[in-house]
VOGU-37402 format. One record per residue (C-alpha): residue in three letters; residue number from 1; x, y, z. Coordinates in nm, 4 decimals. Layout:
# VOGU-37402
  code  pos         u         v         w
   ala  NUM         X         Y         Z
...
# end
This chain:
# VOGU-37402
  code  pos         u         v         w
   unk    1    2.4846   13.5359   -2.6777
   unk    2    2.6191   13.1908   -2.5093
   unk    3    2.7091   12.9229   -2.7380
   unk    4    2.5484   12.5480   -2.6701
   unk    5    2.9278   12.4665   -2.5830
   unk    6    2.9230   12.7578   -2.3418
   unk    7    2.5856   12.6692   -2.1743
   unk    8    2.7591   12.2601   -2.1871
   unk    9    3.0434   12.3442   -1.9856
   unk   10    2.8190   12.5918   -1.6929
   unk   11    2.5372   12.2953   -1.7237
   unk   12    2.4664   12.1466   -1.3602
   unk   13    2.4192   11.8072   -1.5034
   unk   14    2.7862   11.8185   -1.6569
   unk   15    2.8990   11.9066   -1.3296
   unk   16    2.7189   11.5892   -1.1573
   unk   17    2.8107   11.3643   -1.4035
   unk   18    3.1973   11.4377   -1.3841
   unk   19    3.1844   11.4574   -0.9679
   unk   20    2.9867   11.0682   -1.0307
   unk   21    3.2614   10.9634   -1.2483
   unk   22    3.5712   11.0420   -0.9815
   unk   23    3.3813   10.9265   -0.6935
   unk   24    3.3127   10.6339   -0.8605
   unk   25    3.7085   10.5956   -0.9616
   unk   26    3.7814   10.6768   -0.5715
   unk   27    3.5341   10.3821   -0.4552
   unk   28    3.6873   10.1362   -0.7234
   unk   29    4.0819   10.2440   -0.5740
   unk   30    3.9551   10.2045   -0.2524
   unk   31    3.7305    9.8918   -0.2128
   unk   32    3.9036    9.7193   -0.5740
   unk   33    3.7938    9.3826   -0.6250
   unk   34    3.6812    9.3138   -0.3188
   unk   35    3.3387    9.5081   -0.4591
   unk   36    3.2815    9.2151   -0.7139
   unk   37    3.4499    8.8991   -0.6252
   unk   38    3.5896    8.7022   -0.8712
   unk   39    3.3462    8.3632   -0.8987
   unk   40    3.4952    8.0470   -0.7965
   unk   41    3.6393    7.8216   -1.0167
   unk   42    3.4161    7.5340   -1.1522
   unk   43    3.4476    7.1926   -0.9537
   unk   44    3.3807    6.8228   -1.0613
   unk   45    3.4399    6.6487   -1.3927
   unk   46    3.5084    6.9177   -1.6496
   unk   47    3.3222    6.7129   -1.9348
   unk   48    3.0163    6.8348   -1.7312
   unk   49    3.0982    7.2024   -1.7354
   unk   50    2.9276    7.4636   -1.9609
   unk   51    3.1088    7.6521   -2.2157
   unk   52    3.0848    7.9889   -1.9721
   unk   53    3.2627    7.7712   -1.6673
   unk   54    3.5232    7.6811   -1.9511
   unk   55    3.5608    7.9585   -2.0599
   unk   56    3.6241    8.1405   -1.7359
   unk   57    3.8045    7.8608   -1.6251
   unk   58    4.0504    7.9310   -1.8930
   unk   59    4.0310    8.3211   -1.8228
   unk   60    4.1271    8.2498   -1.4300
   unk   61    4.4646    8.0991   -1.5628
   unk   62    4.5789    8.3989   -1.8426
   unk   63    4.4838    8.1241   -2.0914
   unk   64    4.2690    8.3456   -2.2975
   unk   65    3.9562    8.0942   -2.5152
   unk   66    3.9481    8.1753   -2.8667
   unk   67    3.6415    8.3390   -2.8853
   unk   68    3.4996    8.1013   -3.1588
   unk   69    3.6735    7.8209   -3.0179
   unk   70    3.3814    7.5007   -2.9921
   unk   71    3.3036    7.3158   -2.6589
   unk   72    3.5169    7.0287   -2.7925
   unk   73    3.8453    7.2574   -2.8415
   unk   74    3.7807    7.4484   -2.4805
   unk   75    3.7026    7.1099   -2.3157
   unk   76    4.0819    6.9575   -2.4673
   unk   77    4.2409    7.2872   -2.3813
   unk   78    4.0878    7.2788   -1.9872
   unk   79    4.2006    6.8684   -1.9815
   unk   80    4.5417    7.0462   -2.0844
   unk   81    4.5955    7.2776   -1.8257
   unk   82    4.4120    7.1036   -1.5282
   unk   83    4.7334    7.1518   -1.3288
   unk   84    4.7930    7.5176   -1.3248
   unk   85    4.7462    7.7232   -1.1015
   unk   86    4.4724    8.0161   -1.1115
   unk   87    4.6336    8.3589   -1.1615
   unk   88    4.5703    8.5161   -0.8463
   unk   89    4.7954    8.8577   -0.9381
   unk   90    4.5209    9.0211   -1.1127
# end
């Protein structure tokens, strides 16, 4: 009599779901980030920006927010840094 893990492994849908998995891994090698385009950086006075455009702002430059920094802290720390460069390796 066939065990659940021996009806898992001959199960069609285990099948499907591992072929989905390594075509989706061969589309991601393939097409990259060009799939899902970074979004551009925020323009205009940053004391106008939301706390998301900070944040990603920040992100863009390998200057990782504290996640519980306040909109203060991230608005000082984008003032900061307004002359480097976004990371454009990753």
């Amino acid at each position: 009599m066939p065990t659940p893990l021996d009806r898992a492994l001959h199960s069609k849908n285990l099948f499907m779901g591992f072929a989905g998995m390594v075509t989706a891994a061969a589309a991601w090698a393939i097409w990259g980030n060009d799939m899902f385009p970074e979004q551009a950086d925020p323009t205009g006075d940053p004391e106008q920006w939301t706390v998301d455009e900070m944040r990603r702002w920040l992100r863009a430059r390998g200057l990782m927010p504290d996640g519980k920094a306040t909109r203060d802290e991230l608005l000082e720390r984008v003032k900061a840094n307004l002359r480097i460069p976004r990371n454009t390796s990753t």
